[in-house]
LODRENSE-589864 format. One record per residue: residue number from 1; chain; x, z, y of N, C-alpha, C in turn. Coordinates in pm, whole numbers, always signed. Each point is the difference from the previous one (the first is absolute). Last residue first. Layout:
<atoms>
ATOM   num   cadena       nu       nw       nv      cau      caw      cav       cu       cw       cv
ATOM   NUM        A        X        Z        Y        X        Z        Y        X        Z        Y
...
</atoms>
This chain:
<atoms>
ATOM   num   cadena       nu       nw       nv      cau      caw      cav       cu       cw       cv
ATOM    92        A    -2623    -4602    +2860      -84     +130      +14     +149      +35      +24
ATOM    91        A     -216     -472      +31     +158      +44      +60      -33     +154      -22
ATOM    90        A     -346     -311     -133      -21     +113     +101     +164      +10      +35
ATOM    89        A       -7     -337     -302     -147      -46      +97      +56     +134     +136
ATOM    88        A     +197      +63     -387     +126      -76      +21     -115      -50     +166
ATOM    87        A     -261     +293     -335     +152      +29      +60      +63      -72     +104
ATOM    86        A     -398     -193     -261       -3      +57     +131     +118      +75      +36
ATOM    85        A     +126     -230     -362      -56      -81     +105      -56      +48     +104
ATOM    84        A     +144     +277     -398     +123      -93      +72      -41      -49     +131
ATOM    83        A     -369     +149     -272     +103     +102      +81      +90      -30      +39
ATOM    82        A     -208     -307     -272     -102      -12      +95      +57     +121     +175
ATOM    81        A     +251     -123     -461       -3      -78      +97      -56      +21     +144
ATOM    80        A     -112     +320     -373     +150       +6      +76      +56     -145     +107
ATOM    79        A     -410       +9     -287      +16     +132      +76     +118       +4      +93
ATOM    78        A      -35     -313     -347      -56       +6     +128      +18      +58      +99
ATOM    77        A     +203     +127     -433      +76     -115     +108     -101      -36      +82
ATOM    76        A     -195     +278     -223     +112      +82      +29      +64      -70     +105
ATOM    75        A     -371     -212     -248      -22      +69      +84      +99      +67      +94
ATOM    74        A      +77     -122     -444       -8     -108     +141      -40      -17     +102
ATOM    73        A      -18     +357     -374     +104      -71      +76      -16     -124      +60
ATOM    72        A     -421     +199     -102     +142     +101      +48     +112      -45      +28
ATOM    71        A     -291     -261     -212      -24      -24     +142      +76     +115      +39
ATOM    70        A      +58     -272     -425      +25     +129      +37      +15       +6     +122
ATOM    69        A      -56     -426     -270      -45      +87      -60       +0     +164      +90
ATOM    68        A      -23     -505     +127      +88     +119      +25      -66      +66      -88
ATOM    67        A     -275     -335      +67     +117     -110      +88     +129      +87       -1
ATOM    66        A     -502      +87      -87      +94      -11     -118     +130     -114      +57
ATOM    65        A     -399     +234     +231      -10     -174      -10      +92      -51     -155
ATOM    64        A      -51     +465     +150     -136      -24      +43      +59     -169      -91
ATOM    63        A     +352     +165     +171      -35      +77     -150     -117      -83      -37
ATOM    62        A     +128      -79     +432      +67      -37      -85      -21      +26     -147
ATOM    61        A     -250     +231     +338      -54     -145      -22     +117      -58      -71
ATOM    60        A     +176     +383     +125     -128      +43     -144      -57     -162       -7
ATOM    59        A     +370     +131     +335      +18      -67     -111      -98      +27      -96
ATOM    58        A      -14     +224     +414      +53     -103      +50       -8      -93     -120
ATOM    57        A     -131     +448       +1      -85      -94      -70      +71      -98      +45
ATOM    56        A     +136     +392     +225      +30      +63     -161     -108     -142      -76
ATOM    55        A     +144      +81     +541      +37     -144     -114      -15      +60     -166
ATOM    54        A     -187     +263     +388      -22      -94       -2      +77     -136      -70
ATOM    53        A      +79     +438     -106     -135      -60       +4      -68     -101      +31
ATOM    52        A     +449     +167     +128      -40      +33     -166      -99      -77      -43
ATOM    51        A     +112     +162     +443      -12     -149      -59      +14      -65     -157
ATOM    50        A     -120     +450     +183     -107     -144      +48      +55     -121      -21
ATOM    49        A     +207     +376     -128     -129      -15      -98      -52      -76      +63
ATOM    48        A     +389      +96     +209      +29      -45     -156     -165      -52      -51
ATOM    47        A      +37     +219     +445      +37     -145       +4      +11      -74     -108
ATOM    46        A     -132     +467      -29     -110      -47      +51      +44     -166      +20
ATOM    45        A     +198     +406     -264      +44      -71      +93     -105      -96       -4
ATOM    44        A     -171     +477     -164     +131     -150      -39      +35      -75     +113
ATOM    43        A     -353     +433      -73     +137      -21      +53      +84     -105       -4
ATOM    42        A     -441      +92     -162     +159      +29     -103      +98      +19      +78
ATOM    41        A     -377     -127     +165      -44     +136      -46      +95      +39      -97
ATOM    40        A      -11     -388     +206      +41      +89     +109      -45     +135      -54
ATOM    39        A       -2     -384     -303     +119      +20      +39      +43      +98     +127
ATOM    38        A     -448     -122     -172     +100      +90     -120     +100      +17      +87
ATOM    37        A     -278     -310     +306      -41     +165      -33      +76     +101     -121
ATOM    36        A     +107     -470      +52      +45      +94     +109      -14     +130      +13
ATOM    35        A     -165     -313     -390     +178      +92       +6      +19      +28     +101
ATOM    34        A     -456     -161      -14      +36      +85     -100     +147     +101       -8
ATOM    33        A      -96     -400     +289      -45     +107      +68      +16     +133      -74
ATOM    32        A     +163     -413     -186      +44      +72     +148      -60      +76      +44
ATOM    31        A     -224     -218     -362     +150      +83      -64      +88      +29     +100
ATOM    30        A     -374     -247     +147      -64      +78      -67     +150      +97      -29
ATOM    29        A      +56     -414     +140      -18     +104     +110      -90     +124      -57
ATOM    28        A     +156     -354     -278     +148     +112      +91      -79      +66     +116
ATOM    27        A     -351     -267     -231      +91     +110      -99      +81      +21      +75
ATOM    26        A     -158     -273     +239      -74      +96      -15      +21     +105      -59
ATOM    25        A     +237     -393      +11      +38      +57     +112      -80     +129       -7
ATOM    24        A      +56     -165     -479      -58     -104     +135      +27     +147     +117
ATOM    23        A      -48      -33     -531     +127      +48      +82      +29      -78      +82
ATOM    22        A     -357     -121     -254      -25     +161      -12     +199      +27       +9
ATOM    21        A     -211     -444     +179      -70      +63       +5      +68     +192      -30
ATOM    20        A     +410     -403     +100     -172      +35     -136      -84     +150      +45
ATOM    19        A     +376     -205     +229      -40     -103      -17      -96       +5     -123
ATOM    18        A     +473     +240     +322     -187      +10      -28      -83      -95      -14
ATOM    17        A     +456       -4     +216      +33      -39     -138     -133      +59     -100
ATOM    16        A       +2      -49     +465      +38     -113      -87      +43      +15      -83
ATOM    15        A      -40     +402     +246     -130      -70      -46      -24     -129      -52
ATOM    14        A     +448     +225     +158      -57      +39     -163     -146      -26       -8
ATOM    13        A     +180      -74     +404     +102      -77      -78      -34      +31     -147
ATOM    12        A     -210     +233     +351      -59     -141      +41      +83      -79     -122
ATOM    11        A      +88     +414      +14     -124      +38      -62      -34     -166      +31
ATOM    10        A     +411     +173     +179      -12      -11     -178     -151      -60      -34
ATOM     9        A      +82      +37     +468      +74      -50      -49      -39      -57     -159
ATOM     8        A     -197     +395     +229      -77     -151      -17      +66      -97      -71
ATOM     7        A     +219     +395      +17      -77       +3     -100      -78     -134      -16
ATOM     6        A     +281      +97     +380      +41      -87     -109      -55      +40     -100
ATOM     5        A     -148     +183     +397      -22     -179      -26     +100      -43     -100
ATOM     4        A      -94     +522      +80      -79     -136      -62      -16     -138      -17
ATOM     3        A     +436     +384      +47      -92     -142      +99      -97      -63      -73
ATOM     2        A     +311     +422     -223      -11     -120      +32      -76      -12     +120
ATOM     1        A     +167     +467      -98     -109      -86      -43      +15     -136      +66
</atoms>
């Protein structure tokens, strides 16, 4: 199991990209607590689903604004920047 501080990591770097009311920090913290509790009652990998979660809207205010049609993917390449960056941050 990871180091909570690089969840912070993610979670401080994917709240800039939160910028409308109904998928706002509140919402991921609503849909984190939701998938922690599934995910330990599934058994899942607990590091996947949190950070899962916390970047699964990184790109919806894009959508939201019409600047991307498909916050899933672009999201993806967020997502993945955002994991590159604490990675390369923590030395894991």
């Amino acid at each position: 199991m990871l180091d909570d501080s690089i969840f912070t990591k993610i979670k401080e770097q994917s709240e800039a990209f939160l910028r409308h009311s109904h998928h706002s920090k509140s919402h991921v913290k609503r849909v984190y607590s939701l998938a922690i509790r599934i995910a330990k009652e599934e058994k899942a990998d607990l590091d996947v689903v949190k950070a899962a979660v916390l970047l699964h809207d990184v790109a919806r205010a894009m959508e939201d604004e019409e600047t991307i049609t498909d916050h899933a993917f672009e999201g993806s390449k967020i997502a993945r920047e955002v994991l590159e960056a604490v990675y390369s941050d923590c030395h894991l």
